[in-house]
C-alpha positions in Angstrom: -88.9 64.4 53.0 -87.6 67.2 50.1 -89.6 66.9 46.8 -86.2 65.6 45.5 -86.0 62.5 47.9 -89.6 62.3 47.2 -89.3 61.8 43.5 -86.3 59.8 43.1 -88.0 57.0 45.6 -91.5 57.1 43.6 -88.8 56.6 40.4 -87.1 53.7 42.4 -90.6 52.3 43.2 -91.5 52.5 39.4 -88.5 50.7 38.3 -88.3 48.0 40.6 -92.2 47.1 39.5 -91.4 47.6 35.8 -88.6 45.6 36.2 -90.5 42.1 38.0 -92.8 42.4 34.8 -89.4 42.2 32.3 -88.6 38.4 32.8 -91.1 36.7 30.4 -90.4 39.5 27.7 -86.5 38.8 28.3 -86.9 34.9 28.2 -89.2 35.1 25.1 -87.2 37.7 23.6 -83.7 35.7 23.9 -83.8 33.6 20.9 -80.9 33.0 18.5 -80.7 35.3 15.2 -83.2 34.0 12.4 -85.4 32.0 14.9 -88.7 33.0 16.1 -89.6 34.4 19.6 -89.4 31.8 22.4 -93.3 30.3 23.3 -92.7 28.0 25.1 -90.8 27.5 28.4 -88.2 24.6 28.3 -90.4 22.0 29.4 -92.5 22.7 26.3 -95.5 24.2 27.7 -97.0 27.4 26.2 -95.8 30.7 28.0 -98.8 33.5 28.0 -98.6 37.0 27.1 -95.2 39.3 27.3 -95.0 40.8 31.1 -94.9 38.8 34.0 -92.4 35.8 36.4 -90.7 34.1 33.8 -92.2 30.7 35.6 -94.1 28.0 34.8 -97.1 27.0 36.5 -97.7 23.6 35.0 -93.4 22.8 34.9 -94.6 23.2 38.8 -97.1 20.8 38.3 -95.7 18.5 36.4 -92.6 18.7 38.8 -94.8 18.3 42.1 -96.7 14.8 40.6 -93.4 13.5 39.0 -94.5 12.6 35.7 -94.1 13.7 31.8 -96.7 15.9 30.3 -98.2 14.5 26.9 -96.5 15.6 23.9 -93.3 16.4 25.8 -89.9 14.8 25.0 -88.8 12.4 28.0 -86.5 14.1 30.3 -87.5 17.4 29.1 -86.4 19.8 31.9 -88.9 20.6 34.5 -87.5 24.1 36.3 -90.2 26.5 36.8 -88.1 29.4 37.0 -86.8 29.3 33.3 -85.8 33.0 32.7 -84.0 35.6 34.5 -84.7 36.6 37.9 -87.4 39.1 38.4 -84.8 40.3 41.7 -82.4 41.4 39.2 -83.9 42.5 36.6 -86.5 44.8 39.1 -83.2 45.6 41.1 -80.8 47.4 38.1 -84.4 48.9 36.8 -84.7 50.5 39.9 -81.1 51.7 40.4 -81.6 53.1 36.8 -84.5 54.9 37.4 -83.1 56.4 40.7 -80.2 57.8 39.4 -82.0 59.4 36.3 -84.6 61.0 38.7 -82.0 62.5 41.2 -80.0 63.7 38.2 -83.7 65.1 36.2 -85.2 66.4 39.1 -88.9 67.5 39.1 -88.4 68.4 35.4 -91.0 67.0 33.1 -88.7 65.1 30.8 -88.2 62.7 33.9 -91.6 60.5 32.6 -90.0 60.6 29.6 -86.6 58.9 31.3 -88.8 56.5 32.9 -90.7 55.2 31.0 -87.9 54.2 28.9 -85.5 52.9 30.9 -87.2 49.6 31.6 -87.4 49.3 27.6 -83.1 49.8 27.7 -82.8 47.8 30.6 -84.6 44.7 28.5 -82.7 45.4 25.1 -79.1 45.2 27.2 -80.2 41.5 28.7 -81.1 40.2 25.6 -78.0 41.2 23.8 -76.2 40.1 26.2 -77.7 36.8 25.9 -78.0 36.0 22.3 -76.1 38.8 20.5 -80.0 40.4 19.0 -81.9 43.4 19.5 -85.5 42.9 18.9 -86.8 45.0 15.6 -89.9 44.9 17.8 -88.4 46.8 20.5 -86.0 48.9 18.8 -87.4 50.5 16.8 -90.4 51.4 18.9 -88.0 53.0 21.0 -86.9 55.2 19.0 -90.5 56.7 17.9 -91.7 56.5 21.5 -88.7 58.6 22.8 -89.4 61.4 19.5 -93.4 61.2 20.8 -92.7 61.4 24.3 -90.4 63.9 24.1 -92.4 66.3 21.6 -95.2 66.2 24.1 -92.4 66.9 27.2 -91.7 70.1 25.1 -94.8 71.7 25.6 -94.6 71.4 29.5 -93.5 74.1 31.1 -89.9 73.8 32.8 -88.4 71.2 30.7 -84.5 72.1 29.7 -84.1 70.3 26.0 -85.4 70.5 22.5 -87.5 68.7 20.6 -86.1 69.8 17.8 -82.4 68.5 18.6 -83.5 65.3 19.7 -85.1 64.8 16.3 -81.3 65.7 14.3 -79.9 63.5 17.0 -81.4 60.5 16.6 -80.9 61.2 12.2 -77.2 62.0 13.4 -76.5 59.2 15.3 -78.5 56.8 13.6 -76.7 57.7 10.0 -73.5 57.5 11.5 -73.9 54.2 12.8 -75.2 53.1 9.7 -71.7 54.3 8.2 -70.1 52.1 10.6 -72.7 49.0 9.9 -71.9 49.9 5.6 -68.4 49.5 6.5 -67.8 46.7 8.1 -70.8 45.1 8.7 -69.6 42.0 10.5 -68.2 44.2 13.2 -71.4 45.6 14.2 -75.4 44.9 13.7 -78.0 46.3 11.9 -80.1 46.5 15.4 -77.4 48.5 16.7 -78.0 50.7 13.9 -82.1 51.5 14.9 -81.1 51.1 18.6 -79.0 54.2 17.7 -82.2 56.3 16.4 -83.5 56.3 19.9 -80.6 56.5 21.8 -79.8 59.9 20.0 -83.1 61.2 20.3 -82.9 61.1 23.9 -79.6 62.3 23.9 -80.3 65.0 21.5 -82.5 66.1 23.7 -80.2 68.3 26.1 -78.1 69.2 22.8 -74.8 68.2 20.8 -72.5 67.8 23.3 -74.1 65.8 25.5 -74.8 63.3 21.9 -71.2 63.9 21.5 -70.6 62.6 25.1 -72.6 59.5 25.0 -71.6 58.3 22.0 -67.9 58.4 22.6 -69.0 56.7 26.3 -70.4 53.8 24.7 -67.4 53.3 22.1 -65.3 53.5 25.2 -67.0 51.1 27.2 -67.2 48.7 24.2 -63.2 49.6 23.6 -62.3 48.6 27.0 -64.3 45.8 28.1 -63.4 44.4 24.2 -60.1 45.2 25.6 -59.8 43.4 28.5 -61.3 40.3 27.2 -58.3 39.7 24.6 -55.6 40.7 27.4 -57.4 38.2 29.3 -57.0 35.4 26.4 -60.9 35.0 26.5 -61.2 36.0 22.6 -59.5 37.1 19.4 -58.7 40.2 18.2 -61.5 39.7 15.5 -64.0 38.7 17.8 -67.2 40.8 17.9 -69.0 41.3 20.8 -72.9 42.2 21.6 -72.5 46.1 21.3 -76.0 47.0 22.2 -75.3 47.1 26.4 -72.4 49.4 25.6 -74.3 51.7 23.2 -77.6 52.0 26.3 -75.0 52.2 29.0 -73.1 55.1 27.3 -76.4 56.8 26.8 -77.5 56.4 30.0 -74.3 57.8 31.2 -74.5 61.1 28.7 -78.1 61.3 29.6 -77.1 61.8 33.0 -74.2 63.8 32.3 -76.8 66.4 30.5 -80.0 66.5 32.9 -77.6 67.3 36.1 -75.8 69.9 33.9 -78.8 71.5 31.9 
């Protein structure tokens, strides 16, 4: 086996285990705008911790003797599995992770790539779900991708700079601020620090490839928007979860710059 097949399946090994520890973190994560995070799994019983089977083991319990738990409303579901699958989410980590590693190659920048991915990967399913990106994630991101990166810089053999991935994520994040200013009912304030990190990393291999991913995610959010009003399934003033379409476009410019740099 090539170094090349060698890396990209240690990347699709890392991804897929990364991604079977997302489901608690995405289940306690998905709560509406202005409530707290989720604690408790639907049958009322404390969840533990962040990473892990979004499953109960007392709902299992519970479900297995046939009875109510005290202090738990009658009828109160009893489903152990109460949050996304770990096979789906450990299956589009993976893919992600695989594709960045055959496009990064052996270059050092490639931990960088994967250790974030799983992070993007978990911010896209929760906006999906309730419309939110997590301060506690976003954020985050965007300082661990600067960090990362600044120590990727003084490895030998990487192809960006540190130093454009720092203006990126100030250009990008300003001008999705702009857009936020504007018309702020069209678009989120987490979409605004989502973008801080997302232009780091794309800032990374330089302007064009920021350039790139940006337009890719207003263009996946144009047509998939799009579709959905040809389709009769909203309005013209409808606004939709932009956060997917922001990661996905900067996965896809990511890509686009590590095969080309």
């Amino acid at each position: 086996m090539s170094i090349e097949l060698l890396v990209v399946a240690v990347a699709a090994l890392w991804g897929a285990a990364a991604g079977a520890v997302l489901p608690r973190a995405a289940y306690r994560f998905s709560a509406p705008a202005g409530e707290d995070w989720r604690d408790r799994c639907p049958g009322g019983h404390p969840v533990p911790g962040w990473l892990g089977r979004a499953r109960c083991g007392q709902c299992t319990a519970d479900r297995a003797a046939g009875g109510d738990a005290p202090g738990v409303p009658l009828g109160a579901p009893r489903v152990p599995e109460y949050g996304p699958g770990t096979a789906a989410l450990a299956t589009v980590t993976a893919l992600v992770c695989a594709v960045l590693a055959a496009a990064t190659g052996t270059r050092p920048e490639l931990a960088v790539w994967l250790l974030l991915a799983p992070v993007g990967v978990l911010l896209a399913h929760v906006d999906l779900r309730v419309r939110r990106l997590p301060d506690p994630l976003t954020l985050p991101l965007a300082g661990a991708a600067l960090a990362l990166l600044g120590l990727a810089a003084l490895v030998p053999e990487h192809a960006g700079e540190w130093t454009t991935a720092l203006l990126g994520a100030l250009a990008l994040g300003a001008g999705y601020f702009v857009l936020w200013f504007v018309n702020p009912d069209g678009m989120g304030f987490g979409d605004v620090k989502l973008a801080l990190g997302a232009g780091a990393v794309l800032g990374w291999y330089g302007w064009p490839t920021l350039m790139l991913g940006a337009f890719a995610g207003f263009l996946l959010g144009a047509l998939y928007g799009g579709a959905l009003v040809v389709a009769g399934r909203i309005g013209r003033g409808t606004s939709l979860a932009f956060g997917p379409f922001l990661i996905t476009g900067a996965y896809l410019g990511l890509l686009t710059g590590a095969y080309t740099a």
